[in-house]
C-alpha positions in Angstrom: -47.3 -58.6 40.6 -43.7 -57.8 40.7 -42.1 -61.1 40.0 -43.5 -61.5 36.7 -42.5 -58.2 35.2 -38.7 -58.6 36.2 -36.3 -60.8 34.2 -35.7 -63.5 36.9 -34.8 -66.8 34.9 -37.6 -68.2 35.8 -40.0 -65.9 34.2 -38.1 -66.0 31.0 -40.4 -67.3 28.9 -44.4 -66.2 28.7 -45.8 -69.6 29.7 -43.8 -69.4 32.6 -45.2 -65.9 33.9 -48.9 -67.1 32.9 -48.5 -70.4 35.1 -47.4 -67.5 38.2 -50.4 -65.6 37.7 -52.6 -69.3 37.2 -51.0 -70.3 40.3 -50.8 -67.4 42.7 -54.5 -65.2 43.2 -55.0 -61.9 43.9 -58.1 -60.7 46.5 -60.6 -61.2 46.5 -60.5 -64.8 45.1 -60.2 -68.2 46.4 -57.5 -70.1 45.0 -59.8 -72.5 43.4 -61.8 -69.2 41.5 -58.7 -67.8 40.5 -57.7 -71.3 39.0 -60.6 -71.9 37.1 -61.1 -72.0 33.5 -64.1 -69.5 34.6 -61.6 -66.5 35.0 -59.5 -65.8 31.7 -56.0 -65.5 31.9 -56.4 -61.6 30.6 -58.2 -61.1 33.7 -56.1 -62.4 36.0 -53.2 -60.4 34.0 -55.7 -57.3 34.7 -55.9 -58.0 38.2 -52.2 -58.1 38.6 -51.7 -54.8 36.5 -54.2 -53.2 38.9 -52.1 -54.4 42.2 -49.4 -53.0 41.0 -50.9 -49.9 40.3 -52.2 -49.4 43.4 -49.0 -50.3 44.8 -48.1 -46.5 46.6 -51.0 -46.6 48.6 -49.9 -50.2 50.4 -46.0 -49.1 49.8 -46.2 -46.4 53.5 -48.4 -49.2 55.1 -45.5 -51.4 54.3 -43.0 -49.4 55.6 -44.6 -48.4 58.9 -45.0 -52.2 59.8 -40.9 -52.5 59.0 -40.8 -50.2 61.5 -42.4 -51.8 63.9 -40.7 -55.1 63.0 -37.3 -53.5 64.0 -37.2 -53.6 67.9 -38.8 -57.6 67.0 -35.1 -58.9 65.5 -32.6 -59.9 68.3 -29.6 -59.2 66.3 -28.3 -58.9 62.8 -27.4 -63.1 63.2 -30.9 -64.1 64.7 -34.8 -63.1 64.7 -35.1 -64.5 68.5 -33.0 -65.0 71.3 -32.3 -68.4 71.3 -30.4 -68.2 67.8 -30.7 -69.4 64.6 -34.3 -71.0 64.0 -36.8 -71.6 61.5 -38.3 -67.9 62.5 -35.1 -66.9 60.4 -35.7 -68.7 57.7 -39.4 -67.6 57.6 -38.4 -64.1 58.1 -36.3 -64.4 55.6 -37.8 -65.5 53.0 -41.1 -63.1 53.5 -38.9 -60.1 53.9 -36.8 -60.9 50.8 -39.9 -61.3 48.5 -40.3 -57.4 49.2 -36.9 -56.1 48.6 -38.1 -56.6 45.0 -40.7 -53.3 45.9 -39.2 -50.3 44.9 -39.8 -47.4 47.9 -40.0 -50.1 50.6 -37.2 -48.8 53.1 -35.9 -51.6 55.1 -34.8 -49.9 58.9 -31.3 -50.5 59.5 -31.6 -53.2 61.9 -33.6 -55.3 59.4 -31.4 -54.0 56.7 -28.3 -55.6 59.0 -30.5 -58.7 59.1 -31.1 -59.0 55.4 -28.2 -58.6 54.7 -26.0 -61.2 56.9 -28.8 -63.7 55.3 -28.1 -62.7 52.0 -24.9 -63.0 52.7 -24.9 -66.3 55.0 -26.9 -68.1 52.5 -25.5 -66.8 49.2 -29.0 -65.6 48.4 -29.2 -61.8 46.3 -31.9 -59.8 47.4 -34.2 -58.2 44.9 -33.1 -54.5 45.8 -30.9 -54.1 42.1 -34.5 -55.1 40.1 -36.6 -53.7 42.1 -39.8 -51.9 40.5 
């Protein structure tokens, strides 16, 4: 519910944030519920105010599996041991999408490996717009 509230040039103009919502469901729909002309677009809106609402409560769930994840990344450079692999740019990509969380705290080693990403790839993280 995140990326629609922030002012990332993509959501710029309204009928760019209601095509998000359209496209991207919240539980406990299907895809193809969510998409249909059954469900208003003030609902799905309603649904996302309600996720993030209820954000804290998933916010320490999030954080305790970051912990766990920690001891998982090889190095700051690599996920596995083998080196750079698509596990990095899957990792990547997931774990940027929640810098954008205000209160998630990203353990040092998977701060180290965010950031020589970010860095790697000329890719900002989320952490300055983070709500």
């Amino acid at each position: 519910p995140r990326y629609v509230r922030t002012y990332l040039p993509e959501f710029a103009k309204e009928s760019a944030r209601d095509t998000f919502v359209k496209n991207h469901q919240l539980p406990p729909y299907e895809k193809a519920d969510w998409k249909s002309d059954n469900l208003s677009q003030l609902t799905r809106l309603h649904f996302y105010e309600q996720a993030f609402n209820d954000s804290p409560k998933y916010i320490a769930q999030v954080n305790e599996k970051l912990k766990d994840l920690e001891p998982l990344i090889h190095c700051p450079n690599c996920v596995t041991e083998g080196g750079l692999s698509l596990d990095d740019i899957d990792l990547f990509s997931r774990l940027r999408s929640i810098t954008i969380i205000k209160g998630v705290d990203l353990p040092p080693g998977v701060r180290a490996y965010m950031e020589h990403f970010a860095k790697a790839g000329d890719i900002p993280l989320y952490d300055s717009i983070a709500l």
